[in-house]
C-alpha positions as CSV (number, residue, x, y, z in Angstrom):
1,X,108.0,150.9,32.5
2,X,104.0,150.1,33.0
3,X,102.6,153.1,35.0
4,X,100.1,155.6,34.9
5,X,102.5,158.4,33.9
6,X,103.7,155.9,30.8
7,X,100.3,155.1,29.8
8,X,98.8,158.9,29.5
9,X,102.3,159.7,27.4
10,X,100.9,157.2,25.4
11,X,97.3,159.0,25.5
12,X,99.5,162.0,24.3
13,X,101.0,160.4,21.5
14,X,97.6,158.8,20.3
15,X,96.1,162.5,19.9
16,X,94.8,162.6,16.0
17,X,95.7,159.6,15.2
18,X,93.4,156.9,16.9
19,X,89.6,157.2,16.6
20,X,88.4,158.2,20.1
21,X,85.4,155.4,20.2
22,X,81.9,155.7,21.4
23,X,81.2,154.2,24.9
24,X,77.9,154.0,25.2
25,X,74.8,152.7,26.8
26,X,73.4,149.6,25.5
27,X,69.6,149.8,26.6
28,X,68.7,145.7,25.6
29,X,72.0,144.1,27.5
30,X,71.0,146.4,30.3
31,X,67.5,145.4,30.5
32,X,68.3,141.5,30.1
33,X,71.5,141.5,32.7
34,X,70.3,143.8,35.3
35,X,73.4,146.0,34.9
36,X,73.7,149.2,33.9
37,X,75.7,148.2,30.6
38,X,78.0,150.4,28.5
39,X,80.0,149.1,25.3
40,X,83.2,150.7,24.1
41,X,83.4,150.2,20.9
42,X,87.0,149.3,19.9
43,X,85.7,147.3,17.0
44,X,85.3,150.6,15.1
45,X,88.5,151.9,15.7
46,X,91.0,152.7,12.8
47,X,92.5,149.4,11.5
48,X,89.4,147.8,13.2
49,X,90.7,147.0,16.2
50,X,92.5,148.8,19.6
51,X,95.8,146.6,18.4
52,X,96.5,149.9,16.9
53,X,97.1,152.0,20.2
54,X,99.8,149.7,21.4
55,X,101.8,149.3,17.9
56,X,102.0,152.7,17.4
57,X,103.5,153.8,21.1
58,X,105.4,151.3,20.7
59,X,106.6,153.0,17.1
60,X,106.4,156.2,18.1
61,X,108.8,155.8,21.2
62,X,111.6,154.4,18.6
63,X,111.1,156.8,16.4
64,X,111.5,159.3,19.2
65,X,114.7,157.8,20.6
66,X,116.4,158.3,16.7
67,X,115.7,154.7,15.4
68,X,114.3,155.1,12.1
69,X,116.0,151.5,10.3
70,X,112.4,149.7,10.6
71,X,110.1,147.1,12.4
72,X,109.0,143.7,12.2
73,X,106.3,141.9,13.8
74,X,104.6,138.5,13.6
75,X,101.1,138.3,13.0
76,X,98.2,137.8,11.4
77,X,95.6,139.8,12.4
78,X,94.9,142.8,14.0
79,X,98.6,143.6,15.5
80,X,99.9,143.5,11.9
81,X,97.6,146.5,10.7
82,X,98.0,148.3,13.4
83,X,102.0,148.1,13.1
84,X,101.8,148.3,9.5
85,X,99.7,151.4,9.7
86,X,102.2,153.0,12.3
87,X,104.8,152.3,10.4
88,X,103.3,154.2,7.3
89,X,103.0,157.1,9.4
90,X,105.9,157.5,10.5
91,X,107.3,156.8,7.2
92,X,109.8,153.8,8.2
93,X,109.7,150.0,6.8
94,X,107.5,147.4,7.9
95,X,108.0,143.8,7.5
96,X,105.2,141.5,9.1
97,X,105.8,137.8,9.3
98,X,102.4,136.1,9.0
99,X,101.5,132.1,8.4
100,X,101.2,130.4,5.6
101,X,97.8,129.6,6.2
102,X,96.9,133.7,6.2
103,X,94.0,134.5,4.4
104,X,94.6,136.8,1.1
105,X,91.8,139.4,3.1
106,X,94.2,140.2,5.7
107,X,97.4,139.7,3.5
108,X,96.2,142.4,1.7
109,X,95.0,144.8,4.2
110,X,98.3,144.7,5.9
111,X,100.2,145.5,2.2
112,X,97.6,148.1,2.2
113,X,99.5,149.9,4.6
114,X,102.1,149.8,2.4
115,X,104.4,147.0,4.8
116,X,105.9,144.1,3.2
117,X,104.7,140.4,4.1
118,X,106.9,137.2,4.6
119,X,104.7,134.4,4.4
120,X,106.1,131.7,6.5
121,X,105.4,128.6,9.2
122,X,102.0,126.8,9.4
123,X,100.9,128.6,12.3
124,X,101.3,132.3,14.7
125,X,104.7,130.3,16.5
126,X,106.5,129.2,14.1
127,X,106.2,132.7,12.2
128,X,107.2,134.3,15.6
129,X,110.2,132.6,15.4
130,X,111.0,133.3,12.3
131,X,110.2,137.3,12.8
132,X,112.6,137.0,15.7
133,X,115.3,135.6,13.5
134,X,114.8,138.0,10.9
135,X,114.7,140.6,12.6
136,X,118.0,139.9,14.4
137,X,119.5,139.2,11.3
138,X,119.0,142.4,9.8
139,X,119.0,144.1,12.9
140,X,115.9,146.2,12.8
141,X,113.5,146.1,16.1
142,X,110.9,143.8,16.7
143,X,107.1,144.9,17.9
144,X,105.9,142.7,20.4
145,X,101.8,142.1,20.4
146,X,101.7,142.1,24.1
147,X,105.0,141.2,26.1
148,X,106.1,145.1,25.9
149,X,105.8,147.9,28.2
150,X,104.9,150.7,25.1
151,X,102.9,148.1,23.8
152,X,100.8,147.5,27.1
153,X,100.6,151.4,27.9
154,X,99.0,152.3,24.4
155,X,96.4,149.6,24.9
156,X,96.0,150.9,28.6
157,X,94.8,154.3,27.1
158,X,91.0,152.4,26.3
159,X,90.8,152.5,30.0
160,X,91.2,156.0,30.1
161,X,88.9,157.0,27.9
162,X,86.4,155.1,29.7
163,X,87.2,156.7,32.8
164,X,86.8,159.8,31.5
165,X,83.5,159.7,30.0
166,X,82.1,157.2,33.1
167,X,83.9,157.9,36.2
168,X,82.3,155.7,38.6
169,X,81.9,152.3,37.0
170,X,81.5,148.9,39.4
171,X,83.2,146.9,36.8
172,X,85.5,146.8,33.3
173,X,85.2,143.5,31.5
174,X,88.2,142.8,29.1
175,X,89.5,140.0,26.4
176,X,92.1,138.4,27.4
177,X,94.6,136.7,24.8
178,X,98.7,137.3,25.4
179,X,97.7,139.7,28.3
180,X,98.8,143.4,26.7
181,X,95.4,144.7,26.8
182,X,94.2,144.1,30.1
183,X,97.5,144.7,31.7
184,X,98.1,148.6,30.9
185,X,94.0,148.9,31.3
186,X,94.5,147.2,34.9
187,X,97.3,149.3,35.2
188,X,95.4,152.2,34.9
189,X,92.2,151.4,36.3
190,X,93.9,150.7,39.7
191,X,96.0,154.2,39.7
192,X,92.9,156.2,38.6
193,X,89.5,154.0,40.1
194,X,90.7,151.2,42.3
195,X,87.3,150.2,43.7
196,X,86.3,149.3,40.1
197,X,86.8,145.7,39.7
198,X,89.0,144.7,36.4
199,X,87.4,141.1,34.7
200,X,88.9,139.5,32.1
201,X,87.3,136.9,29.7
202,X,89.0,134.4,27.8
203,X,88.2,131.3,25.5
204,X,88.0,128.5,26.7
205,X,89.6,127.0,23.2
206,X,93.0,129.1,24.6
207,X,92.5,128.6,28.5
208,X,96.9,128.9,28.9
209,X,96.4,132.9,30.8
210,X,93.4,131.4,32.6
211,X,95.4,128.3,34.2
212,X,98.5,130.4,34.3
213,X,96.5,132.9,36.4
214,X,94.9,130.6,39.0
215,X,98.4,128.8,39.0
216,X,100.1,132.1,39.9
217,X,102.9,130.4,37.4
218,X,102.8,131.2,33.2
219,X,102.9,128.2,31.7
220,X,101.6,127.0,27.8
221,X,99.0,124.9,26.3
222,X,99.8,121.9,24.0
223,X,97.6,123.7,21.2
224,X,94.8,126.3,20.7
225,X,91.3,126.4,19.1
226,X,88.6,129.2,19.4
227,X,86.7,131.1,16.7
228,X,88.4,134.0,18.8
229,X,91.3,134.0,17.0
230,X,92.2,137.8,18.1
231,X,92.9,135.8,21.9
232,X,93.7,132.2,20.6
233,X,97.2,132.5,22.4
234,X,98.9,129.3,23.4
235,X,101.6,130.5,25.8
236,X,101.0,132.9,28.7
237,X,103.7,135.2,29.2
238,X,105.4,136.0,32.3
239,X,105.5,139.4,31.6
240,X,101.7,140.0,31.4
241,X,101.0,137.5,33.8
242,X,103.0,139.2,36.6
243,X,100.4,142.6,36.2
244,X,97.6,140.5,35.4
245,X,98.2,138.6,38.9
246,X,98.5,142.2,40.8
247,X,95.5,144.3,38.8
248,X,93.2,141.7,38.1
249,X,89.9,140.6,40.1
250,X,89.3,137.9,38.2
251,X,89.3,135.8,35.0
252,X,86.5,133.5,33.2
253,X,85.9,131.3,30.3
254,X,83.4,131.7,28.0
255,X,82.9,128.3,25.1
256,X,82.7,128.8,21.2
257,X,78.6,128.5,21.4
258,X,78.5,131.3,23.8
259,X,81.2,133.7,21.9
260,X,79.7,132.5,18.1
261,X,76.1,133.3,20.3
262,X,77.2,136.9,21.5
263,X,78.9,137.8,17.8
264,X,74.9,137.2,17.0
265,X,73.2,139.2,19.5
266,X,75.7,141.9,19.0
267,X,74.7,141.9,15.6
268,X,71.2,141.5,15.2
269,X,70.5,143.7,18.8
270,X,73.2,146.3,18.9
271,X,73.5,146.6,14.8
272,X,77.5,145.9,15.4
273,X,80.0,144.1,14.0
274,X,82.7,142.3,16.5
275,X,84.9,139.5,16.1
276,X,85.2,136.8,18.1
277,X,87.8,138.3,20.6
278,X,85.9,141.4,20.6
279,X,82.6,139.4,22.0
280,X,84.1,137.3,24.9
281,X,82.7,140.5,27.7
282,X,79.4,140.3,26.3
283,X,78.9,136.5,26.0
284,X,80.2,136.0,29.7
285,X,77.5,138.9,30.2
286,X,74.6,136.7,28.4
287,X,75.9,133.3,30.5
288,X,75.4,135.4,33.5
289,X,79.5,134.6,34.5
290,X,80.1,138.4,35.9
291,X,78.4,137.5,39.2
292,X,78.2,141.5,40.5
293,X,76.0,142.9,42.2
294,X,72.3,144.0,40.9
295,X,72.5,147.3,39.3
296,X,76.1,147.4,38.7
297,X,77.9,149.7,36.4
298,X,80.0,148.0,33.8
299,X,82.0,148.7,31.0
300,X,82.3,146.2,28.4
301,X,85.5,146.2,25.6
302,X,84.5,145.6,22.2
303,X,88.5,145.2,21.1
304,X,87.6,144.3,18.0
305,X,85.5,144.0,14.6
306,X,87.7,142.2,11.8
307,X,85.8,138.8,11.2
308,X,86.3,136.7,8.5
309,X,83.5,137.1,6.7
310,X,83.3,133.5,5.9
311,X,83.5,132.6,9.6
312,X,80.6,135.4,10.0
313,X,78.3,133.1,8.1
314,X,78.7,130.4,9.3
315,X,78.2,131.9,12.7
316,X,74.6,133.3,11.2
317,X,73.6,130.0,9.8
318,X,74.2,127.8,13.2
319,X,72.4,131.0,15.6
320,X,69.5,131.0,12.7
321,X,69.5,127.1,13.4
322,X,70.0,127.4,17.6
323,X,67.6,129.7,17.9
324,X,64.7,127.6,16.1
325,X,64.9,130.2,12.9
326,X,66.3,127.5,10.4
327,X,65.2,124.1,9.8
328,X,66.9,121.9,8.5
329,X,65.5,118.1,7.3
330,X,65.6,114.9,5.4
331,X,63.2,113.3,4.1
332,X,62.6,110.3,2.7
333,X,59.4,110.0,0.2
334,X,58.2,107.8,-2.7
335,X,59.7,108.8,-5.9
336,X,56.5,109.4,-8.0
337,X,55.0,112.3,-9.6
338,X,53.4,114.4,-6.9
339,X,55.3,113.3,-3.9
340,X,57.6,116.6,-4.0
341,X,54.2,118.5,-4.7
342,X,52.2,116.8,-1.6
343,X,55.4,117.2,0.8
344,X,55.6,121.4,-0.2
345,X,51.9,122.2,0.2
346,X,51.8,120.7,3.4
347,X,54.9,122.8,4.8
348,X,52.6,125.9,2.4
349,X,50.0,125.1,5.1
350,X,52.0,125.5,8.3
351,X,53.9,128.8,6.8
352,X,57.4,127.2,6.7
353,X,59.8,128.9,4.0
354,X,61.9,126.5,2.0
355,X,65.2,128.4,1.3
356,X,66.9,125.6,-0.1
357,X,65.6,122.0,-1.4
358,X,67.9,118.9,-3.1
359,X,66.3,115.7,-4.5
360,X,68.1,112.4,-4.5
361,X,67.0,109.3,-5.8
362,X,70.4,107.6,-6.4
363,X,71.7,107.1,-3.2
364,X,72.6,103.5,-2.3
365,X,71.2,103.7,0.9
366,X,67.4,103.9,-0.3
367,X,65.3,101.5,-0.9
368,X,64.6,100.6,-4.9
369,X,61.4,103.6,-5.2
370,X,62.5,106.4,-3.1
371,X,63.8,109.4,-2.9
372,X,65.2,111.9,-0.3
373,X,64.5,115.5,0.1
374,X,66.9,117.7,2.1
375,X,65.3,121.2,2.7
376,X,66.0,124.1,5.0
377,X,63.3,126.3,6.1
378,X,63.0,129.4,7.8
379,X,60.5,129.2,10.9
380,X,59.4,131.1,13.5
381,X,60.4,129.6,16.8
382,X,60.2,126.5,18.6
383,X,56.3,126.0,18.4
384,X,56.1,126.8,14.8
385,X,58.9,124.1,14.1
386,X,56.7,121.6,16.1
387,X,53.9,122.1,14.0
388,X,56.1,121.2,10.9
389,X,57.3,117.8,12.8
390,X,53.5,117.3,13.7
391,X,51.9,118.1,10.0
392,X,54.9,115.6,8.3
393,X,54.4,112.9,11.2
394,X,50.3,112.8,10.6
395,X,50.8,112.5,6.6
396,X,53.0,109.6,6.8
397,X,56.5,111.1,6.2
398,X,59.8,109.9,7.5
399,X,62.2,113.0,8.2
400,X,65.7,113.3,9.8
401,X,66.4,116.7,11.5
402,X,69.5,118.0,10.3
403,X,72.3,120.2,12.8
């Protein structure tokens, strides 16, 4: 059962293991949203994400009732570690079933824990499946991500640790994926502070709890796709839905630009690392989707810090290139000596940086004596790019901006 009495066992259980997390002011989000902002910041939690407060109540509950034959679980991300880490703990086999399409990075920090990995299906359902089948087979017991009551109390102890430390917030904003997370936190926020509202935030790239929730009926999407791969969940589950429907004030969307925009601010303003999940509270924040009242008191889940590190620069390059920091152009010029020489002095003169520069003169699509030049600059903001279209415009060159 999902109650306040089931989630503070949970709190119980939790003692030494989990990182108790700073929740605490953020000064610049306060200053541009007109809310009193505070951040709770799952994202440097043990195993680097709060997945690990629901896997291991969920363990420890087993391992309490005398069932020490082992666990699986299907995932591959943050749930994995967290149940792989539990697992190690309490000294019992792990077996998580993750795609085929797993990166080695988080192959590896689940074997880490010492758990074994199945590799198997092309995406998060078909491995599901397969977990389910496995585990039946060899008849060990299955840890569900979200559609579990431990599950959903452990996850609901973030709430109460906000609670504690700021008793008399207006408003908790929460990512919402399969539902586990802000189900035990609406739980408890409801038993402990029902005048606070309970918001969650989801992709727009995996919109199934969103309709599901405004439908009143869980229903699936045909596929998902969000850089917020921590919430990019394709069916809603009854289970969750049926708490989210009863604790929940409401639920928004935020779009890939937005999330990918907030992973930037919260590293380059608040010096933190979050994943794309773990950003959805803050970029409805930035887009101004929250619509409380001036002054407000919020608290804003960080759930989660484990970004691919590729996806993390690409994330940098397109913000540097959004926020008129990056340049990038081609340029067609004469291919004679001097050209290349004329074209970088003049950018010398406005102050642009080239970071990188190619030079072709093969390609079948210029004209016999030409070459193209595709640089990318650093600049300094919208007027300072304007003065590099303006000096290449007056000496004659044709560019292309690049996105």
């Amino acid at each position: 059962m999902l109650d306040l009495k089931s989630i503070k066992k949970a709190q119980e259980r939790l003692k030494g293991v989990i990182h108790h997390t700073p929740f605490s002011y953020a000064p610049i989000l306060s200053e541009m949203s007109g809310y009193e902002v505070y951040l709770k910041k799952e994202n440097l939690q043990r195993t680097g994400a709060f997945k690990l407060r629901g896997a291991f109540n969920k363990i420890a509950t087993l391992v309490e009732a005398g069932q020490k034959g082992g666990v699986v679980a299907a995932s591959a991300g943050n749930h994995a570690q967290g149940v792989a880490f539990s697992a190690k703990h309490f000294g019992i086999d792990a077996t998580i079933v993750m795609p085929e399409s797993t990166p080695l990075n988080k192959i590896q920090g689940v074997k880490e824990f010492g758990a074994s990995v199945i590799l198997h299906g092309a995406n998060y359902d078909e491995a599901y499946a397969y977990a389910v089948e496995y585990t039946q087979e060899h008849q060990l017991e299955f840890v569900h991500p979200f559609t579990d009551h431990e599950v959903m109390s452990g996850q609901g102890t973030v709430a109460l640790e906000m609670l504690e430390a700021q008793a008399n917030l207006d408003a908790i904003v929460v990512p919402v994926g399969g539902g586990g997370l802000i189900a035990g936190m609406g739980v408890a926020i409801n038993a402990l502070h029902p005048s606070t509202q309970v918001i969650g935030v989801a992709s727009e790239g995996a919109p199934a709890m969103k309709e599901s929730y405004e439908s009143k009926t869980a229903h699936g999407t045909s596929s998902v796709r969000t850089i917020a791969d921590g919430i990019a969940v394709r069916d809603a589950s009854p289970i969750t839905l049926k708490y989210i429907l009863k604790e929940v004030d409401k639920l928004e969307l935020v779009c890939e630009d937005e999330i990918a925009a907030a992973i930037l601010f919260l590293l380059e303003k608040q010096k933190l690392l979050v994943e794309g999940a773990g950003a959805v509270g803050v970029a409805a924040l930035l887009q101004n989707k929250l619509e409380l009242k001036k002054g407000a008191k919020i608290g804003i889940v960080l759930s989660g810090g484990n970004i691919d590190v590729t996806m993390l620069a690409l994330i940098i390059e397109k913000g540097l290139v959004k926020s008129s920091r990056k340049m990038k152009l081609s340029v067609v010029m004469i291919d004679k000596p001097g050209s290349l020489m004329i074209f970088t002095e003049l950018l010398k003169e406005v102050g642009a940086n080239i970071v990188h520069i190619g030079y072709d003169r093969t390609s079948v699509e210029l004209e016999f004596g030409d070459a193209v030049v595709s640089v990318s600059l650093e600049t300094k903001g919208t007027e300072h790019q304007n003065e590099v279209r303006s000096i290449l415009n007056k000496n004659g060159f044709k560019f292309e901006e690049l996105h």
